[in-house]
C-alpha positions as CSV (number, residue, x, y, z in Angstrom):
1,X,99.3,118.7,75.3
2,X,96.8,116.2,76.9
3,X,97.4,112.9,77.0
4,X,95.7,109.6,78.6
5,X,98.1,107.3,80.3
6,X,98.0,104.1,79.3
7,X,100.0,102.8,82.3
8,X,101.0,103.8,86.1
9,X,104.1,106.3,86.1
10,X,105.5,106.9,88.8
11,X,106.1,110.6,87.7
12,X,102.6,111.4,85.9
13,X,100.3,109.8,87.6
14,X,98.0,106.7,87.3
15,X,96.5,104.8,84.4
16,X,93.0,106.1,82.8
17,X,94.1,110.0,84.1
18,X,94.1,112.9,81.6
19,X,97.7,115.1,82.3
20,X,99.0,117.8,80.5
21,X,102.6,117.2,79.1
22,X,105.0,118.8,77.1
23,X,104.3,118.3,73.4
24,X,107.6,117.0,72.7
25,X,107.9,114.7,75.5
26,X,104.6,113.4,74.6
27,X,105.2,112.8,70.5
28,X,109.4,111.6,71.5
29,X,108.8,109.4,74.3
30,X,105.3,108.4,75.8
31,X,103.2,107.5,72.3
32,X,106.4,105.2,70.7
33,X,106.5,103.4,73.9
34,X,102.8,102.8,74.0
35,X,102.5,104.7,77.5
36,X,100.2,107.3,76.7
37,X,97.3,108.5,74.1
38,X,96.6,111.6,73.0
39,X,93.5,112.9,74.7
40,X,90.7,113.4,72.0
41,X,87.3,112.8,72.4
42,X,87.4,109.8,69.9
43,X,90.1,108.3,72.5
44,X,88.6,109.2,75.9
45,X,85.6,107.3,74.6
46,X,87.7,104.4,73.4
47,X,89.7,104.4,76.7
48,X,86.1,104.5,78.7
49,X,84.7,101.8,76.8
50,X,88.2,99.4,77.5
51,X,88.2,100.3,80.7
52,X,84.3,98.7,80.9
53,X,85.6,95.4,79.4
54,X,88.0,95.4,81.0
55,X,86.0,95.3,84.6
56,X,83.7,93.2,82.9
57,X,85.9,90.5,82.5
58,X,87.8,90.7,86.1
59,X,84.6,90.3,87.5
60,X,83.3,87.6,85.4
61,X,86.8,85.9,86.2
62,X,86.5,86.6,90.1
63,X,82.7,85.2,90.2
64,X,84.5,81.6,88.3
65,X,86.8,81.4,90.1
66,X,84.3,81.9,93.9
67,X,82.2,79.1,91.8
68,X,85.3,77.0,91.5
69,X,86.1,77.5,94.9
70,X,83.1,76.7,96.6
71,X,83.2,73.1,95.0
72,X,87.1,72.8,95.9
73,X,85.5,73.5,99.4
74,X,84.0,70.1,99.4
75,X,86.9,68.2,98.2
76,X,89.1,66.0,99.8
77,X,92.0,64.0,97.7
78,X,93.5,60.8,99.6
79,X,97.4,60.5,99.1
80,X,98.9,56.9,99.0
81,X,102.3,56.8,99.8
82,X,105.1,53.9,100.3
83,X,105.9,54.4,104.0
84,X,109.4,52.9,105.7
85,X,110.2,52.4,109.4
86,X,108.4,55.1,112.0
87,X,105.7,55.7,109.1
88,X,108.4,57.9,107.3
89,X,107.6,58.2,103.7
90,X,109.4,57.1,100.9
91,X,109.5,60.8,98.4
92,X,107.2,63.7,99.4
93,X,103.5,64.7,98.6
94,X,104.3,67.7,96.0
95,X,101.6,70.2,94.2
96,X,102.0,67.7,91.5
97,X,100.6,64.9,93.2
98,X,97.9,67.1,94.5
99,X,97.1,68.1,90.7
100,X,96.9,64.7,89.7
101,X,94.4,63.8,92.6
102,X,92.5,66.6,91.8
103,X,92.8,65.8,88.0
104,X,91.2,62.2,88.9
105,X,88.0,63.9,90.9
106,X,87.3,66.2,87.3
107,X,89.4,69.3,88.5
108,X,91.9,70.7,86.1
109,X,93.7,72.9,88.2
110,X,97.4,74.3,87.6
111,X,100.3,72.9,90.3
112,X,101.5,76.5,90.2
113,X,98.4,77.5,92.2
114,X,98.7,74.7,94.4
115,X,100.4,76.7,97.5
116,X,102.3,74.2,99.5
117,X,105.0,76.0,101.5
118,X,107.1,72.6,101.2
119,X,106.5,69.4,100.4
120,X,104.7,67.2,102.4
121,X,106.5,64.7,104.2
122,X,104.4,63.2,106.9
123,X,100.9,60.9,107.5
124,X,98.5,62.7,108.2
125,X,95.1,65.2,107.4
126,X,96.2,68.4,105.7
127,X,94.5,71.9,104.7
128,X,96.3,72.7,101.6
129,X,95.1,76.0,100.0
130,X,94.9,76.6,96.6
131,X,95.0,80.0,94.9
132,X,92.7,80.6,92.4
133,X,92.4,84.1,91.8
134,X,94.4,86.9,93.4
135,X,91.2,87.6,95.4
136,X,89.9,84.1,96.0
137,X,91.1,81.3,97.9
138,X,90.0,77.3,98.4
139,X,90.9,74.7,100.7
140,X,91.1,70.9,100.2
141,X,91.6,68.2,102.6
142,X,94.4,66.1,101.8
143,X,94.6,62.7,103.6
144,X,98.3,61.0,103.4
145,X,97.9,57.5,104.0
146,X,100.0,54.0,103.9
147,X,99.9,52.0,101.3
């Protein structure tokens, strides 16, 4: 029997390729567990047509988020921080704090894709990136600074 696959296996092959199968294996296992149509015309059309949208969409999404990036570019956030003896800060600069500056400048962007390897503890200018698609990338300037 032929059947699309609907998702990588590691045995059949790729998603979007048209195998041949046992018929049994194909009606018992792969079409109850949503990891295969059968491969009529009706479906290869259907599964062409998805597969467009699909594109569609993730390019759409990667040219939003290259927009979003180039105006991140420009940004810089300034961090005011209670400082003790030496200029050693009181608490840490998180990705939460960096949300929330970039919240105030009109950016709603999620802490999770703030990428800070740890905390910032320090005065100083830093680079933090800030992932915004698992093909696109922006910088901002943050600036810790006294109170």
């Amino acid at each position: 029997m032929k059947i699309i696959l609907l998702k990588n296996d590691d045995k059949l092959g790729d998603a979007g390729e048209i195998v041949n199968v046992k018929d049994g294996y194909a009606r018992n296992f792969l079409f109850p567990h949503g990891l295969a149509l059968s491969a009529t015309s009706g479906n290869i059309r259907l599964f062409e047509e998805q597969k467009k949208l699909k594109a569609y969409r993730e390019t759409k999404h990667v040219r939003d988020a290259e927009t979003l990036a180039n105006e991140l570019n420009k940004v810089s956030c300034t961090a005011s921080v209670a400082v003790g003896e030496d200029d050693k800060l009181f608490g840490s600069v998180t990705s939460q704090t960096i949300a929330d500056l970039l919240k105030e400048k009109g950016f709603d962007i999620d802490k999770r894709k703030i990428v800070l390897e740890e905390p910032i503890k320090a005065l100083g200018i830093y680079s933090v990136p800030i992932k915004l698609h698992s093909e696109v990338e922006a910088k901002i300037k943050v600036w810790v600074v006294k109170e």
